[in-house]
C-alpha positions as CSV (number, residue, x, y, z in Angstrom):
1,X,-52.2,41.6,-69.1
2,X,-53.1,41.4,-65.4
3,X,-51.2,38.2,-65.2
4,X,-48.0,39.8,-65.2
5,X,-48.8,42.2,-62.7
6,X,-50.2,39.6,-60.4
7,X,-47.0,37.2,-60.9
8,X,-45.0,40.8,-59.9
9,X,-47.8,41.3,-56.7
10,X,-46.9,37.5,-55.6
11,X,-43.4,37.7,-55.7
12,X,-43.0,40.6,-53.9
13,X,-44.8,39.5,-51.6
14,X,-42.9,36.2,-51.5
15,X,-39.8,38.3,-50.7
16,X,-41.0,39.9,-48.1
17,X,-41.1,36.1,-46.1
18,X,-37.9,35.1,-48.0
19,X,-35.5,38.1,-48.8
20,X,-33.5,39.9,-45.5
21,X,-34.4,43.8,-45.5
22,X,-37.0,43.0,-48.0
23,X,-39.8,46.5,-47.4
24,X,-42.7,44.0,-47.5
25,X,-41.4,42.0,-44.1
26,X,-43.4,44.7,-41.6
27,X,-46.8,45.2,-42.8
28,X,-49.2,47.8,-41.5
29,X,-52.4,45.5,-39.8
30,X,-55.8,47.1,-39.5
31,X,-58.4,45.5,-37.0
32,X,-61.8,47.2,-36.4
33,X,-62.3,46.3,-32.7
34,X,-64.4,47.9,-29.9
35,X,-66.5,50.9,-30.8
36,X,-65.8,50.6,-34.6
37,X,-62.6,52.3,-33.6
38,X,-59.8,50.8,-36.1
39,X,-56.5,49.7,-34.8
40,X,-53.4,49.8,-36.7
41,X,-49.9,48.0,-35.7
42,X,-47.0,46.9,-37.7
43,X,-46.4,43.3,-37.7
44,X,-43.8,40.9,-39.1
45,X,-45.0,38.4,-42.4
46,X,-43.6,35.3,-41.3
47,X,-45.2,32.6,-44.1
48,X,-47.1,32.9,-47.4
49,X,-48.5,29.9,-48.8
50,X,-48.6,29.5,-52.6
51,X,-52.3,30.7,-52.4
52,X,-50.9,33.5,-50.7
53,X,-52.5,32.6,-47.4
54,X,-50.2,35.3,-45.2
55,X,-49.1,34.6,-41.3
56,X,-47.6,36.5,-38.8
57,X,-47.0,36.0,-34.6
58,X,-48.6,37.9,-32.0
59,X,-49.3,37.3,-28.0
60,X,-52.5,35.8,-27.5
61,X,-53.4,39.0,-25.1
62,X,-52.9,41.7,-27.3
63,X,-55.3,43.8,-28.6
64,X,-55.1,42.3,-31.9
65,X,-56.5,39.3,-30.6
66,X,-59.4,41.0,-29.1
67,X,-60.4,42.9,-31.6
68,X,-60.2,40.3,-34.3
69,X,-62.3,37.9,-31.9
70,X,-64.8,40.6,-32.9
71,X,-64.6,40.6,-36.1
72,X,-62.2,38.4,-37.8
73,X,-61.9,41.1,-41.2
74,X,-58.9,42.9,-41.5
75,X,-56.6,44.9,-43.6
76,X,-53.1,44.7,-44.4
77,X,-50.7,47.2,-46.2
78,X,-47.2,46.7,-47.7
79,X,-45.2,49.3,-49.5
80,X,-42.1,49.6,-51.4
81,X,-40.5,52.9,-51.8
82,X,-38.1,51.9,-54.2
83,X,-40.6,50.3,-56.8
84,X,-43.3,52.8,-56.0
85,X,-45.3,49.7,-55.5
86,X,-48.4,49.5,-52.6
87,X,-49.8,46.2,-52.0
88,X,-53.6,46.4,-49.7
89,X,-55.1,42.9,-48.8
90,X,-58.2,42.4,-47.6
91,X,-59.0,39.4,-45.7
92,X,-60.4,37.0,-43.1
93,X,-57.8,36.3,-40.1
94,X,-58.1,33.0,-38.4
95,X,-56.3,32.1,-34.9
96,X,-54.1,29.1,-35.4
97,X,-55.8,26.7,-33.2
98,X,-53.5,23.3,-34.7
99,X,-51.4,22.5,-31.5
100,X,-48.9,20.7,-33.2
101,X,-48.0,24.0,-35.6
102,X,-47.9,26.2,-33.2
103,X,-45.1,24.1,-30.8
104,X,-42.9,23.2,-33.9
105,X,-43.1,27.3,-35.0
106,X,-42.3,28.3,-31.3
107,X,-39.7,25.4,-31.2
108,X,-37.7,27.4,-33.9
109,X,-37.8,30.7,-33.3
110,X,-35.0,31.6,-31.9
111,X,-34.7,32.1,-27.9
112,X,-33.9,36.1,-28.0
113,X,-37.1,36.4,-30.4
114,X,-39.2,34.3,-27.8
115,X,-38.9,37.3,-25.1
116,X,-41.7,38.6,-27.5
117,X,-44.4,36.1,-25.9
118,X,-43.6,35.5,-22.3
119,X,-43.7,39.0,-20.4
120,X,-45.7,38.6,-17.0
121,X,-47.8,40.9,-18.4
122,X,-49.6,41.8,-21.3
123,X,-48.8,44.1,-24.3
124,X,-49.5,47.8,-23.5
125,X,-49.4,47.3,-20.0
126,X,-48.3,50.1,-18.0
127,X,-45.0,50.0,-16.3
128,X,-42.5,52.7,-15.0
129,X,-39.4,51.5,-16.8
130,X,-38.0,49.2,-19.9
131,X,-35.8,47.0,-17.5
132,X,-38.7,46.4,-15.3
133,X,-40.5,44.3,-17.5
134,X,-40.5,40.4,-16.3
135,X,-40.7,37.2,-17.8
136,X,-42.3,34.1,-17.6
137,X,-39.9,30.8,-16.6
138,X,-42.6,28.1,-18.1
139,X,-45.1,28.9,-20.9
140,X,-45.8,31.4,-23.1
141,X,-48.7,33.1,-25.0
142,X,-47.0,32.7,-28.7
143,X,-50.0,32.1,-31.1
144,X,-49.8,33.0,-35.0
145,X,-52.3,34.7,-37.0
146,X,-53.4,33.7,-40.6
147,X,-54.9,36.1,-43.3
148,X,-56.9,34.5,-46.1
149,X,-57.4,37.2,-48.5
150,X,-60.5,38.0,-50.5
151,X,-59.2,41.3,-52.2
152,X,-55.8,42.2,-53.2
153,X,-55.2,45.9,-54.6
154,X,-52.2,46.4,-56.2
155,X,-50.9,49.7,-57.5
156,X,-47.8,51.0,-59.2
157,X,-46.9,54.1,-59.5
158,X,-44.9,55.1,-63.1
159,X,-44.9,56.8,-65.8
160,X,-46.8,57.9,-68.1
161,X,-49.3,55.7,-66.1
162,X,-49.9,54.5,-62.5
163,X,-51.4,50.7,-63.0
164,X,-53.9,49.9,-60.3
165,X,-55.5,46.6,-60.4
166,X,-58.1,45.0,-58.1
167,X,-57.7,41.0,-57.6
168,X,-60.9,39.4,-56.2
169,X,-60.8,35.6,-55.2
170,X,-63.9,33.6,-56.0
171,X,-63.5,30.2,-54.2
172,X,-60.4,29.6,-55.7
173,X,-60.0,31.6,-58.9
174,X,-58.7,35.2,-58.9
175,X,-60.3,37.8,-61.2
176,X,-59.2,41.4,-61.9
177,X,-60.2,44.8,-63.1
178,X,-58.3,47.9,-63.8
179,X,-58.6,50.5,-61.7
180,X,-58.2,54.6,-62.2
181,X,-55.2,55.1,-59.5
């Protein structure tokens, strides 16, 4: 019976990559960086590989990167208001480090989107005014981020009965159990 709610988990998910205005598209990131304080952002899902390996783009100097440089387990959380349906992954992130993925991604995002990753200065720098911010001519610090998970939690909220189910991958099999919601 968990089949069908995991075949419902990874096409939502799938939509959130492939479907405009799709809820799942920003994702809520958690990083546990200095001081076992936890950081959350929003970030865009970009990819998901059949094995539901997630991506999304960051700059190189944010926070993000420093924190998962620290420790490389993170949280992500994806709802949807109109199916009452939340989605938590737990994973390991790894820093793209394949050269040649990283230039043909940057080579098609579009220019207007590539503002993102070339300020003079890094994200959450303090400045006095929007329009002062300035960018690079040459370079960028454009680097993608991917999220293997280990646990997916998905949970549905209905009636008579919410349906919360843990997913757990072993190597490459995915178990599940039933959970109270």
């Amino acid at each position: 019976m968990s089949d069908v709610f995991f075949e419902e988990m990874r096409n939502e998910i799938f939509n959130g990559v492939n479907e405009h205005g799709h809820p799942f598209r920003t994702i809520s990131l958690a990083t546990v960086g200095h001081n076992a304080i936890p950081r959350l952002c929003t970030v865009v899902l970009r990819e998901v590989t059949n094995d539901l390996k997630l991506t999304f783009y960051t700059d190189s100097r944010s926070q993000k990167i420093s924190n998962l440089m620290l420790n490389d387990q993170i949280g992500l959380l994806m709802y949807h208001p109109h199916k009452l349906l939340q989605i938590k992954v737990e994973g390991q992130a790894h820093i793209v480090k394949d050269v040649e993925r990283l230039k043909d991604t940057w080579n098609n995002i579009q220019p207007n989107s590539r503002r993102d990753y070339i300020t003079q200065h890094s994200p959450s720098s303090k400045i006095t005014n929007p329009s002062t911010i300035e960018y690079l001519n040459d370079g960028h610090y454009f680097t993608m981020i991917d999220v293997v998970p280990q646990k997916i939690e998905f949970l549905k909220l209905k009636r008579p009965h919410h349906i919360r189910i843990a997913f757990e991958k072993k190597q490459d099999t995915w178990s599940s159990t039933f959970l109270v919601p």
